[in-house]
N, C-alpha and C positions, 0 to 999 in steps of 0.2 A: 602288274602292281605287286606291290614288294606285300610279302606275309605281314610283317607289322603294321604297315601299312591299311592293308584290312580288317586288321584285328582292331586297330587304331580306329578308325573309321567307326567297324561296328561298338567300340566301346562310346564313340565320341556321341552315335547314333543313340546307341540304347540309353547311354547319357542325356541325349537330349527330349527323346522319348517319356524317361525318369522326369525331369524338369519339369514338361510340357502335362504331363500328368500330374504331379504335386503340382503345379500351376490351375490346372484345370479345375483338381482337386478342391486347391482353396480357393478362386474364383466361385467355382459354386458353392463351397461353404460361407464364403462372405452374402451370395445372393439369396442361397437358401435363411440365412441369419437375417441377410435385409427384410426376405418377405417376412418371415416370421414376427420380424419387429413391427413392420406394417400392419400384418394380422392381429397383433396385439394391440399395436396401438386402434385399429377397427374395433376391434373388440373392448377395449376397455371406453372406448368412444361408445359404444352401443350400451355399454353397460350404465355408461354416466347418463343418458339419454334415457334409458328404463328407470334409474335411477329415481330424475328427474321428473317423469313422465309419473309414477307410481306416487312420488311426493307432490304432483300438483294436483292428483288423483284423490289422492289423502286430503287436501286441505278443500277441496270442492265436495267431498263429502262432509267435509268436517263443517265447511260455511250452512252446506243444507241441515246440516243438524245443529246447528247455531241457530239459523233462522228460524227453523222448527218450532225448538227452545221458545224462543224468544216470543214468536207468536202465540204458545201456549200460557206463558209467562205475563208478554207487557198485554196481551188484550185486556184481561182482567183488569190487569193498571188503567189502562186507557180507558176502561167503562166506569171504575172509580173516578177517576181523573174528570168525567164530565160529569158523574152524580157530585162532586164537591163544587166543582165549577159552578152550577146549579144552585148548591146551596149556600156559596158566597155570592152569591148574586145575590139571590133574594135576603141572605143576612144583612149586605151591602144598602139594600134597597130597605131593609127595615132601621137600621141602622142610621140613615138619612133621615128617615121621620121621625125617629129620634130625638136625634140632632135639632131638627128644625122644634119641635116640642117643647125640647131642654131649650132652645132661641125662645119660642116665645113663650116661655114660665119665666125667664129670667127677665126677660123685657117689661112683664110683666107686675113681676115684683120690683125692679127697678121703681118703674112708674107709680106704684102704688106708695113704695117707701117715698118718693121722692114727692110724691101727695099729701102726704100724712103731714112730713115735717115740712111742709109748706105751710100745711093749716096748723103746724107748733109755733112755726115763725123760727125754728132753729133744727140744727140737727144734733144728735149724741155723738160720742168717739164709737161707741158701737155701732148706728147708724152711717154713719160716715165709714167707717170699713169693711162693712155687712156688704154696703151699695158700691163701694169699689171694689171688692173682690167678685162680687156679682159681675159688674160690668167689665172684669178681666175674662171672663168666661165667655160673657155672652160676646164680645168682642173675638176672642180665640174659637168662637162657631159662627164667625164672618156677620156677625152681627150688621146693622143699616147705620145711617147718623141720624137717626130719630135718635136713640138714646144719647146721642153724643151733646145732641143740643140742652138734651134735660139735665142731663149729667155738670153740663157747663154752669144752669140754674142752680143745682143742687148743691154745687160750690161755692157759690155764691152768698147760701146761705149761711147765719152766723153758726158757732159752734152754740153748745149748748153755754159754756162758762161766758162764750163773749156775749149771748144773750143778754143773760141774769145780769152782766157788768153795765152795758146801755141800759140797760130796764132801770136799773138803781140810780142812774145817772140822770136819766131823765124824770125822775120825778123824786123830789125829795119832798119829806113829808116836818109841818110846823104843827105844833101841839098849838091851842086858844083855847082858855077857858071861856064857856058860856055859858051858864046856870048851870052849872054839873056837868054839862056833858062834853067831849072834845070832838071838835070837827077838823079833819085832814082838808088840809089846803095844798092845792099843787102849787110849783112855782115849776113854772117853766120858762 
């Protein structure tokens, strides 16, 4: 074999050796680069998971010391909460007798006003709105129809003006002399 030949050869050799080396070279630089990116991306996966893990860590203490709080906090309220409960009850229940009381004071005096000018034979414009603002009350504390019936009577009866104008109407009066003295004669 010819000198250049060999020489040829071993350049074309050591050439390919060269290649085959940067080749190798950067094949495992590309693999060494792959793990590392792996590695990384492991690693920044682990991180976000501690991360995570530390922040839910955080808020589970953070709930126990809320609830803590809170227990120290609303029981008080809660023990409040049933001493008022308590005491609108029993105002609630005072409150009722009340009510019922104020029902029969007004029923009451309905009745009685509406006695009184029975035995006048008339009512006033005082009387007459004295006994209906009465019976708006006692009505607005669920009043019965006892009074509704009396009330119905009490309307019935004249005013005081329309009294005095029948009164006058029915009896007119004639003067007669009789030895000195005058005697009233009805004429009806």
């Amino acid at each position: 074999m010819p000198e250049w030949l060999t020489i040829f050869s071993t350049v074309i050799g050591i050439l390919g050796t060269l290649f085959g080396a940067i080749g190798l070279t950067a094949y495992i630089q590309t693999r060494m680069k792959h793990k590392a990116e792996k590695k990384n991306k492991l690693e920044d996966e682990r991180e976000e998971e501690i991360a995570r893990l530390q922040h839910d860590k955080y808020l589970n203490e953070l709930r126990i010391i809320i609830k803590e709080e809170n227990a120290q906090s609303v029981a008080p309220l809660e023990n409040q909460i049933g001493t008022l409960d308590e005491k609108i009850t029993t105002i609630d229940g005072r409150l009722a007798k009340v009510e019922d009381g104020t029902q029969d004071t007004l029923r009451d005096r309905i009745l009685s006003a509406y006695y009184k000018c029975q035995e006048k034979g008339f009512h006033t414009r005082y009387d007459f709105e004295n006994v209906h603002h009465m019976y708006r009350d006692y009505l607005a504390l669920d009043g019965n129809s006892f009074v509704e019936d009396c009330m119905k009577k009490f309307d019935l009866l004249p005013g005081e003006e329309e009294y005095i104008k029948s009164s006058k109407k029915k009896k007119s009066f004639r003067t007669t002399k009789k030895k000195g003295s005058q005697i009233l004669l009805e004429n009806n």
